[in-house]
C-alpha positions as CSV (number, residue, x, y, z in Angstrom):
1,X,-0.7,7.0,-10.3
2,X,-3.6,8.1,-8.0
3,X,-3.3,7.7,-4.6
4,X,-6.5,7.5,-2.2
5,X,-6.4,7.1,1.5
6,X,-8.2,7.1,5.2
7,X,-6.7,6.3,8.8
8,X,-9.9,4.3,10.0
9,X,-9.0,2.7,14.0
10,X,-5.3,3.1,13.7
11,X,-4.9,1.3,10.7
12,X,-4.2,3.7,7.4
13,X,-5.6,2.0,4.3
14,X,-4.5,3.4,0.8
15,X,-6.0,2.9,-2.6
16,X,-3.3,3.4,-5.5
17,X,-4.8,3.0,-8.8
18,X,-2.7,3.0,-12.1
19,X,1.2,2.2,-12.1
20,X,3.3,1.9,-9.8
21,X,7.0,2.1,-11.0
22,X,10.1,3.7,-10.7
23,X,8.4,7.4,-11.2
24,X,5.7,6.5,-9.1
25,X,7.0,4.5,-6.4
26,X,8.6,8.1,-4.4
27,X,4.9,9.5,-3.8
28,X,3.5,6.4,-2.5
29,X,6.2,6.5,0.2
30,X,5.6,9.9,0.9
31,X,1.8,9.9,1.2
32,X,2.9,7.0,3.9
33,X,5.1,8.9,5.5
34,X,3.5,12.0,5.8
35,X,0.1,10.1,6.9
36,X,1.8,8.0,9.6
37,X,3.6,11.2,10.5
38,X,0.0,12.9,11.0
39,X,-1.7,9.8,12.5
40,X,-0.6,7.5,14.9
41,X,-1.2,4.7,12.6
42,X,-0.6,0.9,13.9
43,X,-1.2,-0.8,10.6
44,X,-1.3,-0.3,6.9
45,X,-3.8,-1.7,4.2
46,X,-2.8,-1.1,0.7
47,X,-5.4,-2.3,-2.1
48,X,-3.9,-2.7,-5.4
49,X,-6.8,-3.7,-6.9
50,X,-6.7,-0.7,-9.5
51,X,-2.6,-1.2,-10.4
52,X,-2.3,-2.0,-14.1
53,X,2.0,-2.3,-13.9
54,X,4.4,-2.7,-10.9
55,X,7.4,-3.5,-11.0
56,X,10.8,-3.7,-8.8
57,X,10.7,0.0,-7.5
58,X,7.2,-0.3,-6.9
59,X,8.0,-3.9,-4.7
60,X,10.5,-1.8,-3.0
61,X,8.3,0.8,-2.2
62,X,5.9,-1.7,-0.6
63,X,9.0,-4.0,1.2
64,X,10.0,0.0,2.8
65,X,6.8,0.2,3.8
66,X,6.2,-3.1,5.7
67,X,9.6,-3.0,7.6
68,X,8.8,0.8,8.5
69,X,5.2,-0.3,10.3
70,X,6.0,-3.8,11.5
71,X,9.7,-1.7,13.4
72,X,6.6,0.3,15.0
73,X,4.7,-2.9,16.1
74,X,2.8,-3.1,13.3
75,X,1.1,-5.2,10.7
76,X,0.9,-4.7,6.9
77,X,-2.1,-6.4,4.5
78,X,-2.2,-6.3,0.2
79,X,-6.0,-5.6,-0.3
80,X,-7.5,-6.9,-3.7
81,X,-4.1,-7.0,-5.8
82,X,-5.2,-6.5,-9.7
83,X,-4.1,-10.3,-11.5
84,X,-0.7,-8.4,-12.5
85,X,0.1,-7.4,-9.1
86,X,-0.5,-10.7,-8.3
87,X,1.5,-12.3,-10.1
88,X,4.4,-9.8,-9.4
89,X,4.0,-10.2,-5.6
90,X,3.9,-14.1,-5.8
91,X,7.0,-14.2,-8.2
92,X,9.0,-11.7,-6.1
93,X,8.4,-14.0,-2.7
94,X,6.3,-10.9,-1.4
95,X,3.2,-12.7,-0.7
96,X,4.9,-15.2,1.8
97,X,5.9,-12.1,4.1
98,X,3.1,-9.8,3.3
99,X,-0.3,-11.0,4.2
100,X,-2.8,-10.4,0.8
101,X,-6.4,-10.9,0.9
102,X,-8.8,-11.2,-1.7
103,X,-11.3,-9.0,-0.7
104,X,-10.9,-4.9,-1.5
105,X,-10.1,-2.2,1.4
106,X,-13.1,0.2,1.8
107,X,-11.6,3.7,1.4
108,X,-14.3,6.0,2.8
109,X,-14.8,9.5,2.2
110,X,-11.2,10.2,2.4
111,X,-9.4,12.6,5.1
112,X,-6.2,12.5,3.6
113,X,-7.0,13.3,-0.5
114,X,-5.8,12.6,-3.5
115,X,-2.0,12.5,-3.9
């Protein structure tokens, strides 16, 4: 899994390309954490549109994510989700808590780095 990602007006929007399972699912919480640690970040924009596999732990990581910034005042959004990720999120009941738009997040030159 590569992770990718920017804080950009309080919101920090991620890129994670490749799987996102059970050994993956750890470093995506951490590049959150440390990033919302670093940044006072308000909202969180993760595009999936570069995920070939999720699957629970990788739900879980996201579900974690989205209590963590909506118990700050927060809102989470699913940018882009590949058609697998799709289908996982709608199966799983994610996409009726978690807003998910069709259009991809813009990741600029990236202060945060690869993970």
């Amino acid at each position: 899994m590569d992770i990718k990602w920017n804080v950009k007006d309080g919101t920090l929007v991620i890129k994670v390309s490749g799987e996102m399972d059970l050994h993956t699912a750890g470093d995506f919480k951490q590049v959150v954490e440390r990033a919302s640690a670093m940044h006072r970040v308000r909202g969180l924009m993760v595009d999936l549109s570069d995920i070939s596999f999720i699957d629970s732990s990788g739900m879980g990581a996201l579900l974690g994510r989205f209590r963590q910034i909506r118990m700050m005042g927060g809102a989470m959004t699913i940018a882009a989700p590949s058609p697998q990720a799709r289908q996982v999120l709608e199966l799983a009941g994610i996409s009726k808590i978690i807003t998910i738009v069709d259009e991809p997040a813009i990741v600029e030159e990236l202060g945060g780095g690869d993970q």
